[in-house]
N, C-alpha and C positions, 0 to 999 in steps of 0.2 A: 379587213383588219387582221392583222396576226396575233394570231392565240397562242399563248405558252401556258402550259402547264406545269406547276412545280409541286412535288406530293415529296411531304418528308415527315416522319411522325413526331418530328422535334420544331415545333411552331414558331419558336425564335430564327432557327435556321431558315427554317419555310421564308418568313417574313424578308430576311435576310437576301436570301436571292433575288427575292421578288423587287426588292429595293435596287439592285443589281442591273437589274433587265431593264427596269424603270429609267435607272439613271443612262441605261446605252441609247433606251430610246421610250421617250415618255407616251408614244400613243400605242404602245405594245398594249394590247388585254392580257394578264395575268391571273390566271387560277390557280387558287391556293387550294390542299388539299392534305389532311393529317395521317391517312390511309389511303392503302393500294385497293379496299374495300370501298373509301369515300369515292376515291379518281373511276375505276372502273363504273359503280353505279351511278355516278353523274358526270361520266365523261362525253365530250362534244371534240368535232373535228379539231385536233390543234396542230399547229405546225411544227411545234416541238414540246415534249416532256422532259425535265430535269424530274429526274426518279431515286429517292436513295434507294438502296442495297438491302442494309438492315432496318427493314421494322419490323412493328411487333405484328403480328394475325398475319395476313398476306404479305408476304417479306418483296423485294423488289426482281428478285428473278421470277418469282410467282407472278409479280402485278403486271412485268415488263411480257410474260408469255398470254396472257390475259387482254394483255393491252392489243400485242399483233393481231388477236383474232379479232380483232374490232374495227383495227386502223394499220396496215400494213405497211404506208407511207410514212407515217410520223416520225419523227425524228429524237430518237432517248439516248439521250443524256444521264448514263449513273454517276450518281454520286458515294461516293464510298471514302469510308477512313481506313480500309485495309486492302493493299493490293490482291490480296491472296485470291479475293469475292471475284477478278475479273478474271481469272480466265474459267468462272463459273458463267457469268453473263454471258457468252457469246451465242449463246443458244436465241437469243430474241434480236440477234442482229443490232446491235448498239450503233450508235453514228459517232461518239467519242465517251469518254470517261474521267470525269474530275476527282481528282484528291480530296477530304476534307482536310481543313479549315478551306471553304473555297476561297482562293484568289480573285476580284475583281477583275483582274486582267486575264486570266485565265479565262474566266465565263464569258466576258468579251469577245476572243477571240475565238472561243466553242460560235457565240451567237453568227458572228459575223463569217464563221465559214459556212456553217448550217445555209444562212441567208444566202451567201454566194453563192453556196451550191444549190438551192433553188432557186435562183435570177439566172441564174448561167449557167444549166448543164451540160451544155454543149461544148464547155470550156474542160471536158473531162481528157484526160490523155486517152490518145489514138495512134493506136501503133498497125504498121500496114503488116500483114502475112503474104507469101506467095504458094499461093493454092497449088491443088492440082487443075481447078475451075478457075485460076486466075489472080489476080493482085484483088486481095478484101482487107480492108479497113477495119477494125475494128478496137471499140473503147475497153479499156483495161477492165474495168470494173464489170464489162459485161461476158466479160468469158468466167466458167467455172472450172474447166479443167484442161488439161493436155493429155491425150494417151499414145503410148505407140503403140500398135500390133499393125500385125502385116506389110510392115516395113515400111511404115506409113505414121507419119502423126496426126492424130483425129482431134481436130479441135472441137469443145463442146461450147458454146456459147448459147444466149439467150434466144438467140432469134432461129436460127443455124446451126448446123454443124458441118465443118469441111474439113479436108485432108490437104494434108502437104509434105513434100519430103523430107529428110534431115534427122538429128537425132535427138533423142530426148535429155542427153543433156545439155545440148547449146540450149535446147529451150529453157530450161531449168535456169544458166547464167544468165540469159536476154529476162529473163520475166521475174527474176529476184526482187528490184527494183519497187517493182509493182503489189507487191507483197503472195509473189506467189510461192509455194514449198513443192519440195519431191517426197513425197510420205512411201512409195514404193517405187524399183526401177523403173516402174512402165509410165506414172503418174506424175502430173504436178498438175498441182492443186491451186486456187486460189481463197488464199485465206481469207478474203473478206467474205466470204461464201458462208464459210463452214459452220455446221447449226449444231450440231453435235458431235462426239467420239466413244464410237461405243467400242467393245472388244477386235480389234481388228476392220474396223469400220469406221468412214470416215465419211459423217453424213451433210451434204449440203443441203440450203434454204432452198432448195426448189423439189426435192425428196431423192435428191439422186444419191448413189452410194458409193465413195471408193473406197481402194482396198487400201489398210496400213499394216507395210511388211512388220511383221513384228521385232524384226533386228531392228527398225528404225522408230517402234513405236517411243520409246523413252526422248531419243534426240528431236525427233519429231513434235512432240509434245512442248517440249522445250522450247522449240520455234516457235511454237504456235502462243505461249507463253510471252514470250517475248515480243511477239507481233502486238500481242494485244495490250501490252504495258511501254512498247512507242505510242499507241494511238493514247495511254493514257497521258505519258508524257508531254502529247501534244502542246506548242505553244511553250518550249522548254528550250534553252539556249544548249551551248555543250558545256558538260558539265555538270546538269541539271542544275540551268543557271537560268531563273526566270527569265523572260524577255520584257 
């Protein structure tokens, strides 16, 4: 059965969604929960949480960093009435981000990619590199960075790491796309990665560290900014014109 979690300390809205989920599909299980206090101490495997942002005691960047050390897979869903809060969230690795008043069609389209993306991950883009070791394959989302040194580009990914020749900025044009940035000349980065940004650091979900040149930390940010208020947009026509 699929479980969804929804914790918001405003019980009309809680309800709200819950009815939402209900109506996309009625044999969903739904837990309701008024704290990131309540959700933590009687939290069970769920396939995805809808988590607001602002509550009161344990607020949702707290519940949502609280939450990965329990369940690393799950899939959160913030909900927020102020853009400003997301590019605080990135630190717990979000899967999307909804506006409040939520739109019904909106949380549809959240459930139904989340869903796709766990029936079908194999449908993820795969872009081929040519190594030094050869033609490798590999999914967008599973690499973390690019560096040059040695006249060489080192790619870091999950499983791997390989080199290949070329320069670090064709790869920066080829891998825009995919939501990856250049935070210093030697680096690009990919942003679905990134856990934190501390003084000249640029820390990702697996503990690794790159460098951000400081001439680029402000436009840098910026990007990083804006990456994460597409993914809110999500589900958003042009224009910001509902779908």
């Amino acid at each position: 059965m699929v479980t969804i979690a929804v914790c918001d300390d405003e019980k009309v809205l809680t309800e709200q969604v819950k009815e939402m989920i209900l109506e996309w599909n009625r044999e969903v299980q739904v837990l309701c929960y008024t704290s990131g206090e309540a959700l933590i101490g009687d939290y069970r495997p769920c396939h995805a949480v809808f988590l607001d942002i602002d509550m009161e005691g344990m607020n949702g960047i707290e519940t949502g960093k609280a939450l990965r050390e329990i369940d690393r897979e799950v899939k959160i869903v913030y909900l927020t009435a102020y853009r400003d809060y997301v590019a605080g969230a990135f630190a717990v690795h979000a899967f999307q981000y909804l506006l409040k008043p939520v739109s019904k069609r909106k949380l549809t389209n959240v459930l139904e990619e989340i869903f796709r993306y766990v029936r079908t991950p194999e449908k993820a883009q795969v872009l081929d590199f040519k190594t030094v070791g050869g033609m490798v394959c590999l999914p967008a989302e599973d690499i973390y960075y690019f560096e040059y040194r040695n006249r060489r580009i080192r790619i870091v990914a999950k499983e791997e790491e390989y080199e290949m020749a070329g320069r670090i900025g064709q790869v920066e044009e080829r891998m825009r796309e995919f939501g990856f940035s250049m935070p210093h000349q030697s680096f690009v980065v990919n942003m679905l990665h990134v856990k934190n940004v501390r003084a000249g650091e640029i820390v990702l979900d697996n503990g690794m560290g790159i460098p951000l040149s400081q001439k680029k930390q402000r436009v840098w940010k910026q990007e990083l900014t804006s990456y994460l208020s597409a993914r809110l947009d999500h589900g958003m026509g042009k224009g910001g014109t509902e779908l």
